[in-house]
DSSP file (Angstrom, degrees, kcal/mol; ACC not computed):
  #  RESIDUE AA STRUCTURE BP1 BP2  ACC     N-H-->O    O-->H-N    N-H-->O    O-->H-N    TCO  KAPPA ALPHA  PHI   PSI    X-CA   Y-CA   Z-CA
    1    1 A X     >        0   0    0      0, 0.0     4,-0.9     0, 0.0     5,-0.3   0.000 360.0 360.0 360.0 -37.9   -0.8   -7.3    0.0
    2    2 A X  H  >  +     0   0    0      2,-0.2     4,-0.6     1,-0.2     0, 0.0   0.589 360.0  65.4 -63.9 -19.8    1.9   -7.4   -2.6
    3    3 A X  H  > S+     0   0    0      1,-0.2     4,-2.0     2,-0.1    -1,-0.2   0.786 113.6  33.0 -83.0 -36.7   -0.7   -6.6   -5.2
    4    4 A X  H  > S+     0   0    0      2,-0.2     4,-0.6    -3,-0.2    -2,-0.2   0.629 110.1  74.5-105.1   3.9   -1.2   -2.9   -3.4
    5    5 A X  H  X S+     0   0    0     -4,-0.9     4,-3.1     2,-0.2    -1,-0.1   0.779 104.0  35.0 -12.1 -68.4    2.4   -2.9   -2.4
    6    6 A X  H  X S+     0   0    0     -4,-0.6     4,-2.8    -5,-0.3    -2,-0.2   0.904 111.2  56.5 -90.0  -9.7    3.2   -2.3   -5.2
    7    7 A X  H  X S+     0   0    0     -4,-2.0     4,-1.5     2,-0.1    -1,-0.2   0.663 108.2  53.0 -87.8  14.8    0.5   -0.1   -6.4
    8    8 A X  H  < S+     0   0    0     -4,-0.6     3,-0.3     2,-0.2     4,-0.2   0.989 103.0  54.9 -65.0 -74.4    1.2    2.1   -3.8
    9    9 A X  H >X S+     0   0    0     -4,-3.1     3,-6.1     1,-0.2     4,-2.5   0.827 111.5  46.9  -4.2 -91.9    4.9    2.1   -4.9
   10   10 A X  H >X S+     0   0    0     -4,-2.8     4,-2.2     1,-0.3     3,-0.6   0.805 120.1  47.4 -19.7 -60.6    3.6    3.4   -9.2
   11   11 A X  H 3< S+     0   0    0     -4,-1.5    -1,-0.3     1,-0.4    -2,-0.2   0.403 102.0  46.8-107.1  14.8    1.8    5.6   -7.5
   12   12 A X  H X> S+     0   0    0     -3,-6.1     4,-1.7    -4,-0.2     3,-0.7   0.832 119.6  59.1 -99.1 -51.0    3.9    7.2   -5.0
   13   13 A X  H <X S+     0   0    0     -4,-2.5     4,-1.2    -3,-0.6     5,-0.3   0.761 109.7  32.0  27.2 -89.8    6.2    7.3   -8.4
   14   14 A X  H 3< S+     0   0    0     -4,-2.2    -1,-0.2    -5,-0.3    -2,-0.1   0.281 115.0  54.6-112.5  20.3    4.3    9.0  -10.6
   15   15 A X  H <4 S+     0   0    0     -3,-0.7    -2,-0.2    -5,-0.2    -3,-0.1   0.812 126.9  16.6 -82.3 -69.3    2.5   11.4   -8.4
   16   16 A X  H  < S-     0   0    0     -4,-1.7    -3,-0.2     1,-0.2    -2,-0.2   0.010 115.0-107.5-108.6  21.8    5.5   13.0   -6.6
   17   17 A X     <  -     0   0    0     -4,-1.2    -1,-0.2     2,-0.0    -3,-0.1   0.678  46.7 -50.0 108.4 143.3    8.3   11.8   -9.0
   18   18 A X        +     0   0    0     -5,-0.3     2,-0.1     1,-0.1    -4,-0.0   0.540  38.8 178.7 -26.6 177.2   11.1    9.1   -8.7
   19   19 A X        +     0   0    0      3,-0.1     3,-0.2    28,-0.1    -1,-0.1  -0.395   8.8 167.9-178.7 101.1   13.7    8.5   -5.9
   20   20 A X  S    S+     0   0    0      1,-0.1    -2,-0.0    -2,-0.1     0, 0.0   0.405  74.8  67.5 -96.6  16.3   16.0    5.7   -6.3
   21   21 A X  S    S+     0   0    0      2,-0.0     2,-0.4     0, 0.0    -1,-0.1   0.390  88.5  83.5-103.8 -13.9   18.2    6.7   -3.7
   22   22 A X        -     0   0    0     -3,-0.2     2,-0.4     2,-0.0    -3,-0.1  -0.607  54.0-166.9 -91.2 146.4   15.4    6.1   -0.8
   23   23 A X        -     0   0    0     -2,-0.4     2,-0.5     2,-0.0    -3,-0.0  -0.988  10.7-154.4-135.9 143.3   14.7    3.0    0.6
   24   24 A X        -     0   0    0     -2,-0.4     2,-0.6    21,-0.1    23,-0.0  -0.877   5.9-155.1-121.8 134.4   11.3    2.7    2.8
   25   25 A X        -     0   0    0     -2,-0.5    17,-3.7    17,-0.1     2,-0.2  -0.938  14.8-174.5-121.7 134.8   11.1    0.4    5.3
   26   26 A X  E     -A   41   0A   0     -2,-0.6     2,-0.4    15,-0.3    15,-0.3  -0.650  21.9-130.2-108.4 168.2    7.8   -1.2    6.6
   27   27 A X  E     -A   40   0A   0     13,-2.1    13,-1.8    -2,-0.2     2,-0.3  -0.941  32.9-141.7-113.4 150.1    6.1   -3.3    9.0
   28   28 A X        -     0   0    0     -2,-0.4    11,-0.2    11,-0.2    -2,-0.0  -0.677  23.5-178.1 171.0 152.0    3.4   -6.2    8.3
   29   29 A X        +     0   0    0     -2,-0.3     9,-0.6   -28,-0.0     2,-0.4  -0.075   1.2 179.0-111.8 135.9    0.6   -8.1    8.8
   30   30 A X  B     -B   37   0A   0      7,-0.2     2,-0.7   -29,-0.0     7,-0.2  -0.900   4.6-174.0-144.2 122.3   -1.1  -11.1    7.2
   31   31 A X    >>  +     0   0    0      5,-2.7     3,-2.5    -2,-0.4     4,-2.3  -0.550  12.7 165.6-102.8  51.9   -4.3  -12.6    8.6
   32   32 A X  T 34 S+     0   0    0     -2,-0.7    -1,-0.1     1,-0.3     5,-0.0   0.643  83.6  59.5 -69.2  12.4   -5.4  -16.1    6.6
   33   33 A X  T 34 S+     0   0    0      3,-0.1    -1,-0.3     1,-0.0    -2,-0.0   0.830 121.5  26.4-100.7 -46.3   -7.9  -17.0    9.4
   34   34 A X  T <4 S-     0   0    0     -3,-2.5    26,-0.2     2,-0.1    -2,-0.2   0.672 104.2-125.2-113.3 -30.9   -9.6  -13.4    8.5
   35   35 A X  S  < S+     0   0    0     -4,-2.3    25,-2.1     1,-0.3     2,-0.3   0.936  73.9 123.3  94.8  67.6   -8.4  -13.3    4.7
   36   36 A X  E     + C   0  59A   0     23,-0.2    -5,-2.7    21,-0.0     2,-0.4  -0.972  37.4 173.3-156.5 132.3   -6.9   -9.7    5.7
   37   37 A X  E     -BC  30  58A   0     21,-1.5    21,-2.4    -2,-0.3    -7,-0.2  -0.998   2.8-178.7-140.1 171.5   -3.5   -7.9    5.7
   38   38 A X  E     + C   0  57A   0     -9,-0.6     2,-0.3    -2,-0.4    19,-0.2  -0.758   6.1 178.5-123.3-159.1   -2.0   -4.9    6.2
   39   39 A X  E     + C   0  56A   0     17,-0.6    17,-1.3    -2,-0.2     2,-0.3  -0.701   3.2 177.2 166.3 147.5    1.0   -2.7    6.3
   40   40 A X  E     -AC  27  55A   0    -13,-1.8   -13,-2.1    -2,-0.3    15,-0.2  -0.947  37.0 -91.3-144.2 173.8    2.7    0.7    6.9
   41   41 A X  E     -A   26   0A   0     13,-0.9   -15,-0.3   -15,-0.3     2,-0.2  -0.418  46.2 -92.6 -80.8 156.6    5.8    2.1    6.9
   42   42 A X    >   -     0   0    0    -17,-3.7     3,-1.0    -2,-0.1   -17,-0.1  -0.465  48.8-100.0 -74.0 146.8    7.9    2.4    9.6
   43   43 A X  T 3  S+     0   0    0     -2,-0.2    -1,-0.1     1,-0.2    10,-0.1   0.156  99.9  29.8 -59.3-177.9    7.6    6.0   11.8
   44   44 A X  T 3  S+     0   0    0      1,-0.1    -1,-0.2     8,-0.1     9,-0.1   0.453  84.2 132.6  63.3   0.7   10.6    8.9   11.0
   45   45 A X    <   -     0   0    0     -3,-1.0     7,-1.2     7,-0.1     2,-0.2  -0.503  39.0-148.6 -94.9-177.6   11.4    8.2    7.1
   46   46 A X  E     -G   51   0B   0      5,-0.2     2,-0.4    29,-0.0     5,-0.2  -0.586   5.0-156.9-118.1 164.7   11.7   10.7    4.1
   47   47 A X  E >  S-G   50   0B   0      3,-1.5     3,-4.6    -2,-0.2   -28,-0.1  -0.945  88.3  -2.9-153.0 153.2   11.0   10.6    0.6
   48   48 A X  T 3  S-     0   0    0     -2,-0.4     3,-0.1     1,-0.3   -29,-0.0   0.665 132.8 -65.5  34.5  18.5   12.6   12.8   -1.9
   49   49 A X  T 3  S+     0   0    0      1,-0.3     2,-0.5     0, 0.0    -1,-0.3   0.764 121.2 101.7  90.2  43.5   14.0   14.1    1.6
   50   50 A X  E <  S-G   47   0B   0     -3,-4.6    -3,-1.5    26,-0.0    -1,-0.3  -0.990  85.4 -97.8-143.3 134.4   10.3   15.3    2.9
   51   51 A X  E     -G   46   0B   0     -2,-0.5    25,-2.9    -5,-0.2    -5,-0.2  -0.190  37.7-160.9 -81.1 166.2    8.8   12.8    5.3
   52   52 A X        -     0   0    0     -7,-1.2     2,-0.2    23,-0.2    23,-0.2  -0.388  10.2-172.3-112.8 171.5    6.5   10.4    4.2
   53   53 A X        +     0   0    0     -2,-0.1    21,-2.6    -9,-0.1     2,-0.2  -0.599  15.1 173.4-164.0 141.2    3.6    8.0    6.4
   54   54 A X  B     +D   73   0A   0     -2,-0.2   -13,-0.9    19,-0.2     2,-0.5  -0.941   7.9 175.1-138.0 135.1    1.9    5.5    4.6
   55   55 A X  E     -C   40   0A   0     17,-3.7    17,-0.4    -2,-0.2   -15,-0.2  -0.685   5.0-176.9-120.3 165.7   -0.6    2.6    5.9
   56   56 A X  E     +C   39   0A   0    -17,-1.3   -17,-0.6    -2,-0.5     2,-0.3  -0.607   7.3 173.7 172.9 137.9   -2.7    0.2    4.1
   57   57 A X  E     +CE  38  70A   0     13,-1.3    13,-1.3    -2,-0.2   -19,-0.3  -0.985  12.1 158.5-162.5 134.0   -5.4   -2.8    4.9
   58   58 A X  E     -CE  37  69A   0    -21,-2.4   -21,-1.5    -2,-0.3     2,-0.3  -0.759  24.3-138.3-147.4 173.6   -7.4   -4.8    2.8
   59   59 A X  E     -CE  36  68A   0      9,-2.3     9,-1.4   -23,-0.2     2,-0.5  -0.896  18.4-121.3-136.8 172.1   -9.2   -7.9    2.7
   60   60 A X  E     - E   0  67A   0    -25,-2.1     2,-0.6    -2,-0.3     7,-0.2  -0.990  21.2-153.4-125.6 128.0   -9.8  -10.9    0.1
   61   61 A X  E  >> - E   0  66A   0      5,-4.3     4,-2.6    -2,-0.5     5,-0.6  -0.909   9.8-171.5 -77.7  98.1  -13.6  -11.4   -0.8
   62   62 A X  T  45S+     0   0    0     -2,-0.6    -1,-0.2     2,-0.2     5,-0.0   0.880  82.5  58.9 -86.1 -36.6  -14.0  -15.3   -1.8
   63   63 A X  T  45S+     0   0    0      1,-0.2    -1,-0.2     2,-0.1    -2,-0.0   0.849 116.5  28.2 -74.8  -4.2  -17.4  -14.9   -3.0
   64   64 A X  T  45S-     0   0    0      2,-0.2    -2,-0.2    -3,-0.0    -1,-0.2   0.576 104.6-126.6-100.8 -18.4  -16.6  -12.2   -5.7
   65   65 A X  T  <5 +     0   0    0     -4,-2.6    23,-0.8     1,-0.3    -3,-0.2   0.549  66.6 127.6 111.8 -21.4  -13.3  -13.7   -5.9
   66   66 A X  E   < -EF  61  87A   0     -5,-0.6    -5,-4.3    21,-0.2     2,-0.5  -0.458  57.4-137.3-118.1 160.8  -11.6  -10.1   -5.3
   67   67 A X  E     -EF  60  86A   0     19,-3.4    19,-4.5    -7,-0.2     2,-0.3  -0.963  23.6-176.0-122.8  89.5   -9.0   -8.2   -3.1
   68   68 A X  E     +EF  59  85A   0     -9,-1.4    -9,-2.3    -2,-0.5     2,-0.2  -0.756  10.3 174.0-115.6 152.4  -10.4   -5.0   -2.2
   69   69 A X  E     -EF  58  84A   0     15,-1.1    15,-2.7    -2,-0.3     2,-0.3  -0.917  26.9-146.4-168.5 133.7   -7.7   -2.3    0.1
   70   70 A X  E     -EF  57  83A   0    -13,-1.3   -13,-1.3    13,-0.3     2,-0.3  -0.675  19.5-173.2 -77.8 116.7   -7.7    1.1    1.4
   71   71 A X  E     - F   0  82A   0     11,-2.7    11,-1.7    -2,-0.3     2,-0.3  -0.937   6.7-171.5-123.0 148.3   -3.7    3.3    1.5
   72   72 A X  E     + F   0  81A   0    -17,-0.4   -17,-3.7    -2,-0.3     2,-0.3  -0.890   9.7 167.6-103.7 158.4   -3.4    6.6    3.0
   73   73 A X  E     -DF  54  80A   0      7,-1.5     7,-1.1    -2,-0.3   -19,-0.2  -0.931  26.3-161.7-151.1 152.1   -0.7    8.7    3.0
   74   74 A X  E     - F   0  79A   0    -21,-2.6     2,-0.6    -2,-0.3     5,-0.3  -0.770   2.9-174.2-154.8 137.9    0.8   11.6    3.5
   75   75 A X  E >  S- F   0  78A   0      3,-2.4     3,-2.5    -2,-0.2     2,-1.0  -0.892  73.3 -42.6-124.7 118.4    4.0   13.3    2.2
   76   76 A X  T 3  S-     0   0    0    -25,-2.9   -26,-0.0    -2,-0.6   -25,-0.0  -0.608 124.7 -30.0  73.1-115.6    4.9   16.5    3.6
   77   77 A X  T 3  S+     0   0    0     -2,-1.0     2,-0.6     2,-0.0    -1,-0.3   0.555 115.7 103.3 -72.7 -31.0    1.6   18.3    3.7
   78   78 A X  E <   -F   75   0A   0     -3,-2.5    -3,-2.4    -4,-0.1     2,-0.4  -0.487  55.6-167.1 -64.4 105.5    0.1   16.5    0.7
   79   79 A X  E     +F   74   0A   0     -2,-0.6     2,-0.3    -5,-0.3    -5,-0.2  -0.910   7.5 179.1 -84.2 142.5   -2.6   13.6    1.9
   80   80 A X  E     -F   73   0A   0     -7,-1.1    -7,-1.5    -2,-0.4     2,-0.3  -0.945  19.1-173.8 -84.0 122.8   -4.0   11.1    0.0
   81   81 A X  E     +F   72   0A   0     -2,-0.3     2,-0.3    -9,-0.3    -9,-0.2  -0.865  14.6 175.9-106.9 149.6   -6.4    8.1    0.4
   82   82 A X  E     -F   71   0A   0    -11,-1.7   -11,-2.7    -2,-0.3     2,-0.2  -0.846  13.1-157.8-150.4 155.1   -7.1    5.4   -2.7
   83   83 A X  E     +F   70   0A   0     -2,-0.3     2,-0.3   -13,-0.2   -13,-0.3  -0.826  23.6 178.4-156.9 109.7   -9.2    2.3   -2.6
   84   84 A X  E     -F   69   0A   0    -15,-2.7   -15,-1.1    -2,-0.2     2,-0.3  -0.959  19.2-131.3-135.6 149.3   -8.6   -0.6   -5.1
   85   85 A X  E     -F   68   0A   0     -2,-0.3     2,-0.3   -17,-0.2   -17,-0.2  -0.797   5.3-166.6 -95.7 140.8   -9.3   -3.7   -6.4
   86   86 A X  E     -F   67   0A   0    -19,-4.5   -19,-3.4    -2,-0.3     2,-0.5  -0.927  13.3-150.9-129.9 163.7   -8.0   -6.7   -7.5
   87   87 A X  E     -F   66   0A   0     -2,-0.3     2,-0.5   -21,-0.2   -21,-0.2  -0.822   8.9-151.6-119.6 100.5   -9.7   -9.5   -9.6
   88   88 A X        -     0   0    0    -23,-0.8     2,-0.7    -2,-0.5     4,-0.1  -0.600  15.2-173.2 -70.5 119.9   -8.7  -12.7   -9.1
   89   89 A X        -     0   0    0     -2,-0.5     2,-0.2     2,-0.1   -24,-0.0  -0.909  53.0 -16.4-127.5 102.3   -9.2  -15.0  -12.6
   90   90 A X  S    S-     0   0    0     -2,-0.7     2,-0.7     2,-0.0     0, 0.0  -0.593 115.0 -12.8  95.9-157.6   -8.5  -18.9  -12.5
   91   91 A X              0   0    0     -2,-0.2    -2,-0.1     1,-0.2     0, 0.0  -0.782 360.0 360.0 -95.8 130.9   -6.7  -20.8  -10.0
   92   92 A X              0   0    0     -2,-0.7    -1,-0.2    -4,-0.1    -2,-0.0   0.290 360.0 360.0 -81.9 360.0   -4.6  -18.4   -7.5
């Protein structure tokens, strides 16, 4: 979860341009029973002072080894959805 955490973050970034003056707060979930988490932000915030919503829920594959997760978003009018992976290499 920390692994799309933070590419959310980049990419929230370098799409619609910094903001170090915002701080987003979220709520979220971690499942090890199911190998699953999620998270979204909490309802009512802004970014760059146009409100924001973002969710995202993923799972960990142990027979490929991989971390595959789904974000949507939307900021103002602008939506997006993204779906990425991550590759796990040795012992985690």
């Amino acid at each position: 979860m920390m692994e799309a955490q933070a590419h959310d973050a980049l990419f929230i970034g370098q799409f619609f341009g910094p903001d170090d003056t915002t701080v987003l707060h979220y709520t979220s979930d971690i499942d090890p029973v199911t190998r699953s988490s999620s998270y979204a932000l909490l309802p009512n915030q802004t970014f760059r002072v146009l409100p924001i919503s973002l969710s995202s829920s993923g799972n960990f594959d142990a027979n490929l080894g991989q971390y595959d997760w789904a974000t949507f978003g939307t900021l103002e009018i602008q939506n997006w959805t993204k779906t990425e992976t991550a590759v796990w290499v040795g012992d985690p």
